[in-house]
Every structure is written in C-alpha cells, then in structure tokens.
py3Dmol code that shows the C-alpha trace and the ligand (Angstrom):
import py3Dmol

protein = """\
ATOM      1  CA  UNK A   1     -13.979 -10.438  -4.889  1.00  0.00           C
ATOM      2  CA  UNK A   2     -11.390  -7.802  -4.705  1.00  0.00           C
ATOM      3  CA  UNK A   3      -9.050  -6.507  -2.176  1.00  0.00           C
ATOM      4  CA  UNK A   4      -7.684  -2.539  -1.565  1.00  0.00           C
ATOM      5  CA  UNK A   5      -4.719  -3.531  -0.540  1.00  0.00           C
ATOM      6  CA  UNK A   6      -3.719   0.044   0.603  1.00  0.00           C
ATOM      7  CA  UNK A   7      -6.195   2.387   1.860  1.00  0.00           C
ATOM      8  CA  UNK A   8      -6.328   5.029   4.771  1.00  0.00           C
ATOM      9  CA  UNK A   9     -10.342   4.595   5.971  1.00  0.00           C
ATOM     10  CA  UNK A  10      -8.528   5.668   9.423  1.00  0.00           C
ATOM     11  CA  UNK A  11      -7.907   9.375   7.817  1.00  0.00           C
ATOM     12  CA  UNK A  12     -10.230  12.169   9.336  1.00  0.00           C
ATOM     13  CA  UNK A  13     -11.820  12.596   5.348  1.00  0.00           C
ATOM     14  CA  UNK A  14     -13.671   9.907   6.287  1.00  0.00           C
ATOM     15  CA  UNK A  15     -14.580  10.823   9.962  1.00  0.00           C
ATOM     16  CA  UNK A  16     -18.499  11.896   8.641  1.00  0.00           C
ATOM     17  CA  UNK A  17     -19.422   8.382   7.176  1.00  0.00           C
ATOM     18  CA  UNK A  18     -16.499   5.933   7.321  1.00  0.00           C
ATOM     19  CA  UNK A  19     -19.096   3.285   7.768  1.00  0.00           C
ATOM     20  CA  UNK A  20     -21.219   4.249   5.172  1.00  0.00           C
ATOM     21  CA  UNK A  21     -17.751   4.350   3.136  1.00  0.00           C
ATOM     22  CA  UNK A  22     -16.908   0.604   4.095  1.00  0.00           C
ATOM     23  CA  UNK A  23     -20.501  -0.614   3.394  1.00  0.00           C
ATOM     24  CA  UNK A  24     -20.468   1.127  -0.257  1.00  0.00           C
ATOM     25  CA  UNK A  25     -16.908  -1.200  -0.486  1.00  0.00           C
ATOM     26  CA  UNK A  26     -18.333  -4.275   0.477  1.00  0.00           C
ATOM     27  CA  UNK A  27     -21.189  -3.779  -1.787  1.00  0.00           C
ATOM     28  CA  UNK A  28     -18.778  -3.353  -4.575  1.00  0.00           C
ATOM     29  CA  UNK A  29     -17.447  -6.461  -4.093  1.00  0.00           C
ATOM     30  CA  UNK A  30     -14.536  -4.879  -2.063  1.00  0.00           C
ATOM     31  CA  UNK A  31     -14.315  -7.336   0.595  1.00  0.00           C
ATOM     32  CA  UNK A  32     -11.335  -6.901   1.750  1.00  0.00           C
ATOM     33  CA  UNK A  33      -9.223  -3.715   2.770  1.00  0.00           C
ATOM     34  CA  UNK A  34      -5.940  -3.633   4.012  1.00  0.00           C
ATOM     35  CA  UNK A  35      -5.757   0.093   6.050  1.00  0.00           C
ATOM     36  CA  UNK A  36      -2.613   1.739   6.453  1.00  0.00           C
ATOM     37  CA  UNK A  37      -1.175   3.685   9.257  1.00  0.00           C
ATOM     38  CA  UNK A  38       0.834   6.629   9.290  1.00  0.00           C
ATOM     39  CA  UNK A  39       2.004   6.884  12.748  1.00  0.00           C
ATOM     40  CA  UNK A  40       0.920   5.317  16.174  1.00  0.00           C
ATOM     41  CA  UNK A  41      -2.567   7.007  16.424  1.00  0.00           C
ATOM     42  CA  UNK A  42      -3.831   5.908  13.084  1.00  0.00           C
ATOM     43  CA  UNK A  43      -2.560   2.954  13.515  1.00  0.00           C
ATOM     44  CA  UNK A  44      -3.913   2.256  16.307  1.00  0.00           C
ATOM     45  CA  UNK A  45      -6.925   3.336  14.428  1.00  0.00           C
ATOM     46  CA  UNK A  46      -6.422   1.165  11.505  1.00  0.00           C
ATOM     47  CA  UNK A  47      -6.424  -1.821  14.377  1.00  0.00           C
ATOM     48  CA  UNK A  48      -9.262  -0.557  16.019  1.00  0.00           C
ATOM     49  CA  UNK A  49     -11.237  -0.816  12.575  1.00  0.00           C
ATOM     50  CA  UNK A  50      -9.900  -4.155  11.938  1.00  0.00           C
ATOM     51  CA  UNK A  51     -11.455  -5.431  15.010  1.00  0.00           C
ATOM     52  CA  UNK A  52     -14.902  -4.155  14.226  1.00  0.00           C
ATOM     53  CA  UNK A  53     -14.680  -5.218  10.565  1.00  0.00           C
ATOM     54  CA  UNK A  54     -14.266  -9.087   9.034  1.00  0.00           C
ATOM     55  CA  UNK A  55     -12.548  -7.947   6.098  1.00  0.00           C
ATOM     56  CA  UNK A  56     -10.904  -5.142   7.250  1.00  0.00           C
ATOM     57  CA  UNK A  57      -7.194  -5.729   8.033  1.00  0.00           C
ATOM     58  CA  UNK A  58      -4.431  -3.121   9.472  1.00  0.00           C
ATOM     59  CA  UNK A  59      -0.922  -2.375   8.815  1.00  0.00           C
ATOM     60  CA  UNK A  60       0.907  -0.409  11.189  1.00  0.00           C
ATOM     61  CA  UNK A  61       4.116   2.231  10.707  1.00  0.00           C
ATOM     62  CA  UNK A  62       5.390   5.663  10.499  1.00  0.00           C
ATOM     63  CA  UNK A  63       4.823   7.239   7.220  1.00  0.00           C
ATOM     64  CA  UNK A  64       7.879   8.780   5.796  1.00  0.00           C
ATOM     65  CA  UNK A  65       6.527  12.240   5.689  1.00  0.00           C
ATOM     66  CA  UNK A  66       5.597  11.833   9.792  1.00  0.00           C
ATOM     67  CA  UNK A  67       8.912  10.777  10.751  1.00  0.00           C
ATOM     68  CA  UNK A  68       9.797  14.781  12.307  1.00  0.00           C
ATOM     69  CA  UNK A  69       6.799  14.635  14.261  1.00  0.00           C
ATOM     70  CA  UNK A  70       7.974  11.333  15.657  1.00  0.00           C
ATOM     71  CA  UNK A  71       9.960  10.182  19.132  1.00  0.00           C
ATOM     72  CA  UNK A  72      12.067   7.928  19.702  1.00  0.00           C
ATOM     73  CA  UNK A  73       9.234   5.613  21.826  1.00  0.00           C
ATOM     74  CA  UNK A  74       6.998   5.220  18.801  1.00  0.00           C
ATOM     75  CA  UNK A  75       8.958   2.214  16.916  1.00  0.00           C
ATOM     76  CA  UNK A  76       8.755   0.572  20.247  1.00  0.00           C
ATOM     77  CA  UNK A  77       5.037   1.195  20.162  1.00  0.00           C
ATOM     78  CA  UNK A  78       4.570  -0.088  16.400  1.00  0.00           C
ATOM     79  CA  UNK A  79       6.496  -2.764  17.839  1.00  0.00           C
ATOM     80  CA  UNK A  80       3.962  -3.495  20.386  1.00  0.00           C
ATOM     81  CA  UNK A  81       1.240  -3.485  17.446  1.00  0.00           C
ATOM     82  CA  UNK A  82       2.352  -6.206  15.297  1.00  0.00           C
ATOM     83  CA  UNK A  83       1.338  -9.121  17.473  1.00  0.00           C
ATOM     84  CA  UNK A  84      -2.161  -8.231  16.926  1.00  0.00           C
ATOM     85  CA  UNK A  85      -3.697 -11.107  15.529  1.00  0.00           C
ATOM     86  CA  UNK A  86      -5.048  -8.052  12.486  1.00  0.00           C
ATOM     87  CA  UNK A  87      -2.207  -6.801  11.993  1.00  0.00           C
ATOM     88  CA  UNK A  88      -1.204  -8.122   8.535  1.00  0.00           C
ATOM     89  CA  UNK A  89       2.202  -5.798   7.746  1.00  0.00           C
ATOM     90  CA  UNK A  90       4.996  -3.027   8.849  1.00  0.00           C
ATOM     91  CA  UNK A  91       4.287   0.748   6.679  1.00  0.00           C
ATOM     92  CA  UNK A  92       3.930   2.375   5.339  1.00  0.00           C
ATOM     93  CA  UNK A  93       7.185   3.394   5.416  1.00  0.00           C
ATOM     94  CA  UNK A  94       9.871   4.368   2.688  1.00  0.00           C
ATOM     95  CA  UNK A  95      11.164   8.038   1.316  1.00  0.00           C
ATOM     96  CA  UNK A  96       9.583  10.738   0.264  1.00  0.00           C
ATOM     97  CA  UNK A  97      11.436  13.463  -1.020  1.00  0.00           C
ATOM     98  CA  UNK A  98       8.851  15.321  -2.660  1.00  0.00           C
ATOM     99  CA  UNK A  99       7.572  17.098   0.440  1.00  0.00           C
ATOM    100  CA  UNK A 100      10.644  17.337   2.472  1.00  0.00           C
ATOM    101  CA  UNK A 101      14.313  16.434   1.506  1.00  0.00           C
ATOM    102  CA  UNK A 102      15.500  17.829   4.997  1.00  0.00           C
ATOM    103  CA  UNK A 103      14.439  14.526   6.707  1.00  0.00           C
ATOM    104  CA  UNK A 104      16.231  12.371   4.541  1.00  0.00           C
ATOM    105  CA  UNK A 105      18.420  11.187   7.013  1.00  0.00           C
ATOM    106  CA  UNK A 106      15.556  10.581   9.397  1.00  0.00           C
ATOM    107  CA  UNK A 107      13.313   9.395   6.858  1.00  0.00           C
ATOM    108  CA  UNK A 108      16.209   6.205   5.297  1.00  0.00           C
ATOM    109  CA  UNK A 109      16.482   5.266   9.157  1.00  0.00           C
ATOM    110  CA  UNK A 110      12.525   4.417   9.913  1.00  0.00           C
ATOM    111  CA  UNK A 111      13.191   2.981   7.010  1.00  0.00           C
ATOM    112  CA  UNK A 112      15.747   0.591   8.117  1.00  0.00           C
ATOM    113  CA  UNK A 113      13.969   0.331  11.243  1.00  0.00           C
ATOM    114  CA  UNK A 114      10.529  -0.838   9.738  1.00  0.00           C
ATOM    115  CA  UNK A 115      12.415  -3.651   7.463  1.00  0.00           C
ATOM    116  CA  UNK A 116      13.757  -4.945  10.553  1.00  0.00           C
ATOM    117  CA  UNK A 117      10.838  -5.378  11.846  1.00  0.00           C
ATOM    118  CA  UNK A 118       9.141  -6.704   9.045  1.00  0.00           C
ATOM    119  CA  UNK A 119      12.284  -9.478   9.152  1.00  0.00           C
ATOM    120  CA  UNK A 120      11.333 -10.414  12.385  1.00  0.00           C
ATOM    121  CA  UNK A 121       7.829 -10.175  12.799  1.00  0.00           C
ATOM    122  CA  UNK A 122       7.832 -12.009   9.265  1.00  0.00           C
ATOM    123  CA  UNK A 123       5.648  -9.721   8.048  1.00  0.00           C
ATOM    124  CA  UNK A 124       5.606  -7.412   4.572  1.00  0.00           C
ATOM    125  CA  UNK A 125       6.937  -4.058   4.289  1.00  0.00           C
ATOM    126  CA  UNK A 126       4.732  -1.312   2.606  1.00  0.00           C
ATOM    127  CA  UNK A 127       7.028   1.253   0.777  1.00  0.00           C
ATOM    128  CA  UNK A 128       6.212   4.729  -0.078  1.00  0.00           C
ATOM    129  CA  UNK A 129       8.639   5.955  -2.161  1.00  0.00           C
ATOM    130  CA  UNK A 130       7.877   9.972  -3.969  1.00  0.00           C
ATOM    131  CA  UNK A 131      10.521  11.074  -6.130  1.00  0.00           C
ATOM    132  CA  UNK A 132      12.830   8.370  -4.614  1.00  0.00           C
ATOM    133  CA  UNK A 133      13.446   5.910  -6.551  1.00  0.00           C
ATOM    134  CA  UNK A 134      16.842   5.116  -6.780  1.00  0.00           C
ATOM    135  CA  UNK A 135      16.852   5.584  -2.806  1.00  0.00           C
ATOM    136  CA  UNK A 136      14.224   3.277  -1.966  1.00  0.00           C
ATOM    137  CA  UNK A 137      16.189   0.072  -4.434  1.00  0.00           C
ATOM    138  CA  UNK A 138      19.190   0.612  -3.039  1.00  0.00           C
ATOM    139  CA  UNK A 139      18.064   0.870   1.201  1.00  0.00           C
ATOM    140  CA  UNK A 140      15.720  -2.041   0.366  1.00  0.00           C
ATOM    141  CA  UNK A 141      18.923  -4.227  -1.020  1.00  0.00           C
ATOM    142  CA  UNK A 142      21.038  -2.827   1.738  1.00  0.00           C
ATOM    143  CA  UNK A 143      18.780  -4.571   3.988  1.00  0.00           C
ATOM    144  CA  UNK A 144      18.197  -7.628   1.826  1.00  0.00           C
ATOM    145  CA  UNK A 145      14.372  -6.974   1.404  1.00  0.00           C
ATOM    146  CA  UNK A 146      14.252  -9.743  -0.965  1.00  0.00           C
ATOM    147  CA  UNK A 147      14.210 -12.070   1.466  1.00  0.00           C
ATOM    148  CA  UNK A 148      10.546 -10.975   2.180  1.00  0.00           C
ATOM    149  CA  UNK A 149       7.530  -9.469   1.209  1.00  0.00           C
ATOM    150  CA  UNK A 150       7.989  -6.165  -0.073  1.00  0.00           C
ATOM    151  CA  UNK A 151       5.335  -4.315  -1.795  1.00  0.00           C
ATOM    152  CA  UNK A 152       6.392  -1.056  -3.830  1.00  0.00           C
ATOM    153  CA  UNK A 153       2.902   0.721  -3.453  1.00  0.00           C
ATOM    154  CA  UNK A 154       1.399   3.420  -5.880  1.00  0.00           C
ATOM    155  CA  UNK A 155       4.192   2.268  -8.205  1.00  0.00           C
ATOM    156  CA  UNK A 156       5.109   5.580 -10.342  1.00  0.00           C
ATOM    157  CA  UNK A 157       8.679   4.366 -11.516  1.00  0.00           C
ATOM    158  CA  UNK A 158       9.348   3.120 -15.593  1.00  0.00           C
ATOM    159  CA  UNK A 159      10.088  -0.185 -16.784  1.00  0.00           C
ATOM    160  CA  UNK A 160      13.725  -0.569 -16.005  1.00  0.00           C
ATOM    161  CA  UNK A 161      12.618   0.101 -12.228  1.00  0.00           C
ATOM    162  CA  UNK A 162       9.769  -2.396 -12.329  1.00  0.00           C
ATOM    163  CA  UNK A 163      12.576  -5.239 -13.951  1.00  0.00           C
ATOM    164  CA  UNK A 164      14.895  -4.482 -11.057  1.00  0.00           C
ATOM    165  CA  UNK A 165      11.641  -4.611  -8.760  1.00  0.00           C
ATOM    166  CA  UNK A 166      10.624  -7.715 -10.418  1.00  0.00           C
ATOM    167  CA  UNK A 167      13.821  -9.458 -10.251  1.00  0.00           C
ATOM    168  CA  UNK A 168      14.413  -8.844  -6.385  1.00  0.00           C
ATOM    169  CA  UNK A 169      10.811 -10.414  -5.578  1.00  0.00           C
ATOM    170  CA  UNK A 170       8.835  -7.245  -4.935  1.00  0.00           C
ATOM    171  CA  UNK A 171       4.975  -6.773  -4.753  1.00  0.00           C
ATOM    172  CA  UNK A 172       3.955  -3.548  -7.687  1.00  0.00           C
ATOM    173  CA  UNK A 173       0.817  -1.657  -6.409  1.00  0.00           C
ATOM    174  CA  UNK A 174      -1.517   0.098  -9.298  1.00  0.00           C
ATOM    175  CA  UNK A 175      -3.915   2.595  -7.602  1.00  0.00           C
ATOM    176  CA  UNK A 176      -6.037   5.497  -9.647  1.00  0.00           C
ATOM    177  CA  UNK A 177      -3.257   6.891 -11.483  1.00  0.00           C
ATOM    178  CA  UNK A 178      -3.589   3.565 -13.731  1.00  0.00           C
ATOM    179  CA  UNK A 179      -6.932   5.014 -14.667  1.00  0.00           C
ATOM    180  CA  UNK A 180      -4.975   8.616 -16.002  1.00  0.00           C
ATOM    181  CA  UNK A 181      -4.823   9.164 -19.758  1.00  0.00           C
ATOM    182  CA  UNK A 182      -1.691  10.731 -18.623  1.00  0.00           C
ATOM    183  CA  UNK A 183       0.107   8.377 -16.780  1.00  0.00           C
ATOM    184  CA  UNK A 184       2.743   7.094 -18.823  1.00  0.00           C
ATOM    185  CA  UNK A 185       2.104   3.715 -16.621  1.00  0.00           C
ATOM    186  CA  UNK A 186       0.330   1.919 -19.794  1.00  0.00           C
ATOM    187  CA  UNK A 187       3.858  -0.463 -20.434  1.00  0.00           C
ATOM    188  CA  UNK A 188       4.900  -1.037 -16.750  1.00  0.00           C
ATOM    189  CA  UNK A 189       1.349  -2.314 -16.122  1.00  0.00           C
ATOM    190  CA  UNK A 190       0.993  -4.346 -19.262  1.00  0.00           C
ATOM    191  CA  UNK A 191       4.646  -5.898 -18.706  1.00  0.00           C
ATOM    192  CA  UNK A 192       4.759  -6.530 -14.821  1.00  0.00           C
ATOM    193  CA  UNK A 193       4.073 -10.815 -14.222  1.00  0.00           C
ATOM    194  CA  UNK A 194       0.858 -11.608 -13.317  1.00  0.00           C
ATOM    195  CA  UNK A 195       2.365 -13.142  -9.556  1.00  0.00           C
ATOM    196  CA  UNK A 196       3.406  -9.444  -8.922  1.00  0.00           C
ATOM    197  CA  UNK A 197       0.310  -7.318  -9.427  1.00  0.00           C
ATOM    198  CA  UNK A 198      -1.279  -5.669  -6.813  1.00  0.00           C
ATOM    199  CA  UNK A 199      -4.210  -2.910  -6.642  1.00  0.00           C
ATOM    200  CA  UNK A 200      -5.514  -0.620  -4.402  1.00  0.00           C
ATOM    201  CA  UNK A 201      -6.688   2.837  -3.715  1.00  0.00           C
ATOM    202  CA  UNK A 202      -4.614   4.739  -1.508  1.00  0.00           C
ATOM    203  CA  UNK A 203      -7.981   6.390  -0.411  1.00  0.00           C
ATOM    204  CA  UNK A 204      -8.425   9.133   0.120  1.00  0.00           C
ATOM    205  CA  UNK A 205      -5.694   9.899  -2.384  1.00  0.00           C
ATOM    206  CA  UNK A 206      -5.913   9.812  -5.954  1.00  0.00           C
ATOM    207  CA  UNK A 207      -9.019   8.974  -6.999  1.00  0.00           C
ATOM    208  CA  UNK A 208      -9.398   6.780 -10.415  1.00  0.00           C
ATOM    209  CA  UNK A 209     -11.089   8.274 -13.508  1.00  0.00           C
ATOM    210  CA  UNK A 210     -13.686   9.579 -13.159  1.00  0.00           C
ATOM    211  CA  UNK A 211     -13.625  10.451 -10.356  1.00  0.00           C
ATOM    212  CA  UNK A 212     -10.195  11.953  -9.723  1.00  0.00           C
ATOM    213  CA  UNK A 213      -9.914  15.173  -8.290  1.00  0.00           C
ATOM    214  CA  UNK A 214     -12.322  13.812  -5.751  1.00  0.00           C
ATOM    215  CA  UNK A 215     -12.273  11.923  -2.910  1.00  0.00           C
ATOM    216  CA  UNK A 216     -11.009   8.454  -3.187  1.00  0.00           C
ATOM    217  CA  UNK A 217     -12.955   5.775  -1.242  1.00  0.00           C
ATOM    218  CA  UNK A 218     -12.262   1.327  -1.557  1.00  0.00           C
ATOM    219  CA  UNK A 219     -15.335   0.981  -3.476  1.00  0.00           C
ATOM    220  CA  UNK A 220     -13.624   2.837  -6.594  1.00  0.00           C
ATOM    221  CA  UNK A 221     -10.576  -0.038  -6.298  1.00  0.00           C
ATOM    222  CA  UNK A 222     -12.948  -1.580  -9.202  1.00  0.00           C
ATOM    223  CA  UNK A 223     -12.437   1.401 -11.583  1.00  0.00           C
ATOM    224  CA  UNK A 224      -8.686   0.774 -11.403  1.00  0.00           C
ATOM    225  CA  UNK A 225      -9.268  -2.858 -11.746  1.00  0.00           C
ATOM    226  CA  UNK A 226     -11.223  -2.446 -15.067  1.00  0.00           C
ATOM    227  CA  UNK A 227      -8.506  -0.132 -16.319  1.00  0.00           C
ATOM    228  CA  UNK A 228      -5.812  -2.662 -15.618  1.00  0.00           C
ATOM    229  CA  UNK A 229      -7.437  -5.693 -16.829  1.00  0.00           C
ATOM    230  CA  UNK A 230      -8.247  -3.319 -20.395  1.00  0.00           C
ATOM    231  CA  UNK A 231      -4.434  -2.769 -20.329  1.00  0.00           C
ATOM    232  CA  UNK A 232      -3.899  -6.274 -20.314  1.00  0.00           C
ATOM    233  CA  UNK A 233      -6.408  -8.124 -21.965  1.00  0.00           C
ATOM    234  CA  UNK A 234      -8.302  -9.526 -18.866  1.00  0.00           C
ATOM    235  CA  UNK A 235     -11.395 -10.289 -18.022  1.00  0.00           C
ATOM    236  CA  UNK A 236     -12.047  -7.820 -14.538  1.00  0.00           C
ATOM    237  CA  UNK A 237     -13.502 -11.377 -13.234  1.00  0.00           C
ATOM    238  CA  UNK A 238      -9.544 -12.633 -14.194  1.00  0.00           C
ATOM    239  CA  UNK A 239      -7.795 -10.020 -12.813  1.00  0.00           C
ATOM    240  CA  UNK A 240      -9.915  -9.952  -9.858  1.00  0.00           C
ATOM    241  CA  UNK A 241      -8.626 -13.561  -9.127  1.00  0.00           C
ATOM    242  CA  UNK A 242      -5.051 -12.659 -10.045  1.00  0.00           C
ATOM    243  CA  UNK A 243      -4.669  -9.498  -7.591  1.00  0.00           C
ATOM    244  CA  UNK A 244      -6.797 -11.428  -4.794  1.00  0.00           C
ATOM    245  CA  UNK A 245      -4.369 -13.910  -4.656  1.00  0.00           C
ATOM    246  CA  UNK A 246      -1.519 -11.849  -4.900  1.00  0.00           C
ATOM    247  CA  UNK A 247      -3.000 -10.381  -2.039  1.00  0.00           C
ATOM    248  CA  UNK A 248      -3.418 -13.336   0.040  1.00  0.00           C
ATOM    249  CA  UNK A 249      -0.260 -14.756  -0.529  1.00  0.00           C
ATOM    250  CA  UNK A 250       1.499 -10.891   0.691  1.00  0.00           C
ATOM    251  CA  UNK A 251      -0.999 -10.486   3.569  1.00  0.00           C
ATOM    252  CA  UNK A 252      -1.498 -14.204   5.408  1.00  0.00           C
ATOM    253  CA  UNK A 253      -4.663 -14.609   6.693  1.00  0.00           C
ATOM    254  CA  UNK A 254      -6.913 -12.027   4.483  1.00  0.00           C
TER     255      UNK A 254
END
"""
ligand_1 = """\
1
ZN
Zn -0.721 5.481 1.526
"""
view = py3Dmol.view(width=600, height=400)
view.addModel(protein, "pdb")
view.setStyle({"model": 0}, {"cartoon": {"style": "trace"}})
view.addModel(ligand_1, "xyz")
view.setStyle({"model": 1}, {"stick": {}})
view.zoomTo()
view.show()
C-alpha cells in the first residue's frame, strides 16, 4: 500500500474524470490520498471528497500564492473546517516567492496564522515553500514548529537544508521531481532518515518520469516510489512500508 500524501484531486484538471482518476489510484495500490486545499472552496472540496471516499483524506488552508485573493473571514472559515472528523492537517501554507514577492508580507502572516492553528487543533502543517528557503526555517522556528508535525512538501532545498530540517523534527516530501535526471535531489534523498521520508504527487503538478510534462494523477505516486527506493537501495515493497508509516504517524487516523 502506498499513500499520496499531497495531491490536489479537488483542482478543475480533474473536473472530466476525477473518479475515474481515484479508481486508477486505488488500483495502483494508492489507497490512500491526502488532498490539499488552496483556499476555502477547494477545501471545502477536498472535504467533500473525503466524505465520499474511504481513503481519501483532506487538508484544509490558504495556499501561499492565494493569500491576495483572500479576506480576512476565511482563516475563521478554515478554522471552522478542522473539526471535521477528515480533516487530517492545516496547508498548504508557507512562501512562495517565485510567483509573487509583493505578498510577502501577507504571505509570512497566513503563515503564522496556519501554525497556530495547527498548534491548537494538534494537527500538521503542510509547507509550500518556492524559492524560500531560508524564509520558511526561520518563520517555522519563530513559531516553534518543532513542537509538531511539520512536513516540508516537494522538498527542492540541498543537504545542509534537509540537516537543519532533520534536526528540528520535520516531515521531507519527494514528489516527481525525484524521478528527473536533472534534479540534483539524488544525495538529499539518499541521506534523509528513513522516519522522515514522505512521497507524494502534488497532482496535477509535476508529473514523474515518464510522464512529466503531463498531467500528474495519485496513481503515478508509484513511479516516484520506485525512483526513491533505486536511490536508496530498497525494495519498492520496503519503501512502501517506510513512507506508509511515516504517513500514518503525520496524518492520525489514515
Ligand atoms: Zn500542492
């Protein structure tokens, strides 16, 4: 069994044949899928789908890159979400400051916000973090993130970043770009400890070899599973039981 621990089946790419999408998952041996909002109507979405599907569960938040288009009253609506009983963790949230530097300020606030809530709801926090490395270690220990679950998806930093990662307690995510000849990710994936290593898909984003370029979907969480466990000498059956339980022991009750 495997789990995407970080996928968007709530985006409208997958408005045509989302169920066809999940079944093609659950074949795969995908039984479990973590969906991720980025602001109240897809997360609301993301809850909605984890009420129709077993193994589907949501996390709800305000993506870094929707923070301009948000007011005031949504944090007091993701808020509202968490007590669902599906609701699993607070994102994704984080900085991105790839796409737009001008929200910054904006953007290291939800931040804040979301980690908060994540303290109090006792519940993981899902960071984005785009060209923001630096800013994303030093909010998170500002807030004292290691205190809880914290799980650095898509991880794109080096080594050094991974050790600091490592050493406050945080959760690495591998998605497709583990799969890239490219990726100069070969040594953080081979070095991070085994009780830190998450995967996922970050669909529809970022497809793994071979299919990149195209649209990413949960079932393909296997191709970046093979690629990791070839990176570090596994079995796909072994890391399949690492990651799972990694998974289970960030989101209670998957
Ligand atoms: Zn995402």
């Amino acid at each position: 069994m495997l789990v995407d621990t970080h996928t968007h089946l709530n985006a409208p790419e997958f408005d045509e044949d989302r169920d066809d999408v999940i079944q093609r998952a659950l074949d795969a041996g995908v039984e479990r899928m973590v969906v991720i909002g980025f602001d109240v109507d897809t997360s609301r979405m993301a809850i909605d789908l984890a009420s129709r599907y077993e193994g589907i569960f949501a996390v709800v938040g305000i993506h870094p890159c929707y923070v301009q288009h948000a007011q005031e009253g949504h944090l007091a609506d993701i808020e509202r979400l968490l007590s669902h009983p599906k609701v699993v963790g607070v994102g994704e949230t984080g900085i991105d400051l790839h796409w737009d530097k001008s929200t910054y300020r904006l953007q290291d606030r939800f931040f804040r916000k979301h980690i908060e809530l994540g303290q109090r709801f006792n519940l993981p926090v899902i960071v984005h973090d785009r060209e923001a490395h630096d800013e994303v270690l030093s909010i998170l220990d500002t807030e004292q993130a290691s205190d809880m679950s914290v799980v650095l998806h898509c991880f794109t930093g080096d080594l050094a970043m991974a050790e600091q990662a490592i050493t406050a307690g945080y959760f690495i995510g591998f998605g497709g770009i583990a799969t890239f000849k490219n990726s100069n990710l070969g040594d953080v994936i081979a070095e991070v400890p085994a009780d830190h290593l998450l995967i996922e898909t970050d669909a529809p984003y970022l497809a793994p070899a071979p299919f990149r370029g195209r649209r990413n979907e949960p079932a393909y969480v296997v191709k970046t599973a093979e690629a990791i466990a070839q990176i570090r000498g596994l079995s796909l059956n072994e890391l399949a039981q690492i990651t799972t339980q990694n998974a289970q022991r960030v989101f209670k009750h998957l």
